[in-house]
C-alpha positions in Angstrom: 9.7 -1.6 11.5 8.1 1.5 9.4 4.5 0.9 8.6 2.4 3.1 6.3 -1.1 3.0 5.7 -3.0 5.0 2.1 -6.4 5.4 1.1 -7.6 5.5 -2.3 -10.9 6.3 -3.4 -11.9 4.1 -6.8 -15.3 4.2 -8.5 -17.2 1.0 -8.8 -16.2 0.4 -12.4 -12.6 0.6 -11.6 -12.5 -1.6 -8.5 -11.3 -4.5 -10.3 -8.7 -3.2 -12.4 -7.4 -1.2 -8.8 -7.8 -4.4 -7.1 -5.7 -6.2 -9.1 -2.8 -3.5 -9.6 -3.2 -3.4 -5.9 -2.9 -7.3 -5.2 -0.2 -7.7 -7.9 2.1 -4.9 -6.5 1.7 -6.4 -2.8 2.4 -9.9 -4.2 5.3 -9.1 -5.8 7.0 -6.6 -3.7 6.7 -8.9 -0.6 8.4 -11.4 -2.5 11.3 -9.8 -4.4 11.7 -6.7 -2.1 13.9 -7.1 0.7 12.6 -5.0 3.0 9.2 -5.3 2.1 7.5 -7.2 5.3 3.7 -7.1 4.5 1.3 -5.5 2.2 -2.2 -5.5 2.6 -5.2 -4.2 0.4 -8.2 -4.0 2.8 -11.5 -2.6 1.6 -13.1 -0.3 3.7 -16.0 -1.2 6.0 -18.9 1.2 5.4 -17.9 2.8 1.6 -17.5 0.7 -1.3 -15.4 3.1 -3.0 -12.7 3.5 -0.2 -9.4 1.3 -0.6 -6.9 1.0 2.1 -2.9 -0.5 1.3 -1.3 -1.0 4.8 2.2 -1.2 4.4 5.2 -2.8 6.8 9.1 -2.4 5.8 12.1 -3.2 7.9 12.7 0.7 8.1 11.8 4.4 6.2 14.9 3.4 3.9 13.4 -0.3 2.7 10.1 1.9 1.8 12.2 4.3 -0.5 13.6 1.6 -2.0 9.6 0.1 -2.9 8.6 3.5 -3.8 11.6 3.8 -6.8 11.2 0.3 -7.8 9.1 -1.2 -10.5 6.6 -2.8 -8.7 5.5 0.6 -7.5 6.1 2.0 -10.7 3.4 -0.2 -12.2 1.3 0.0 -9.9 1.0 4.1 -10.0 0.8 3.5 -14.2 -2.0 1.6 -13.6 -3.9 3.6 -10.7 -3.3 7.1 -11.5 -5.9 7.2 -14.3 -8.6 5.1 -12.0 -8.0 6.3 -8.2 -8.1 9.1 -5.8 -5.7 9.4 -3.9 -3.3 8.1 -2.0 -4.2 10.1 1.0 -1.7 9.7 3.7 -3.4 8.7 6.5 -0.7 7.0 8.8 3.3 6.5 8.6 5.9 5.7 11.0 7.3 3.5 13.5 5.3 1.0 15.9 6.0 2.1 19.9 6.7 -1.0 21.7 5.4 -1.0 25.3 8.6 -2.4 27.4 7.1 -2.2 30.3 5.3 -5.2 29.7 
C-alpha cells in the first residue's frame, strides 16, 4: 500500500466547484483505476477553507499512473484556478506492527 494525504486551501465561493472536482475525480479513479484503493475528500475540522484528499494505491507506481491519467488531469484543470495548494503533508507506506 502507498497512501498520500494533500491539503488545499479553497475560498468559500469556490468550495463547491472544489468539492465537486474533488468528489468526481475520487469517484472515478476508484472505479476505473486499477491501483486506485480509496480516495477520500475530508474537510477540515476547525477551518472552513482547508480541504484534505487522503489517498490509498496498491504501490508509488499505481499513484504515477493516477497522477498522468485524466481523471487527475481534470481535476487539476478545474482546481488550479480556485485552490491553494496541494501541500504535501503525508506520503508513503503504512508500517505494519508484526509483532502483534
Amino acid at each position: 500500500m502507498y497512501q498520500l494525504l494533500v491539503s488545499f486551501t479553497v475560498a468559500a465561493q469556490h468550495h463547491d466547484a472544489f468539492v465537486t472536482a474533488a468528489l468526481r475525480n475520487a469517484r472515478d479513479s476508484v472505479a476505473n483505476e486499477p491501483g486506485t484503493r480509496r480516495f477520500e475528500v475530508i474537510a477540515a475540522q476547525d477551518d472552513p477553507e482547508l480541504i484534505y484528499l487522503n489517498e490509498v494505491y496498491d504501490d508509488a507506481d499505481a499513484c504515477d499512473v493516477h497522477v498522468g491519467g485524466p481523471y487527475f488531469a481534470e481535476f487539476a484543470t478545474a482546481v488550479t484556478p480556485i485552490a491553494q495548494g496541494p501541500v504535501w503533508l503525508m506520503r508513503g507506506r503504512p508500517i505494519a506492527d508484526r509483532r502483534l
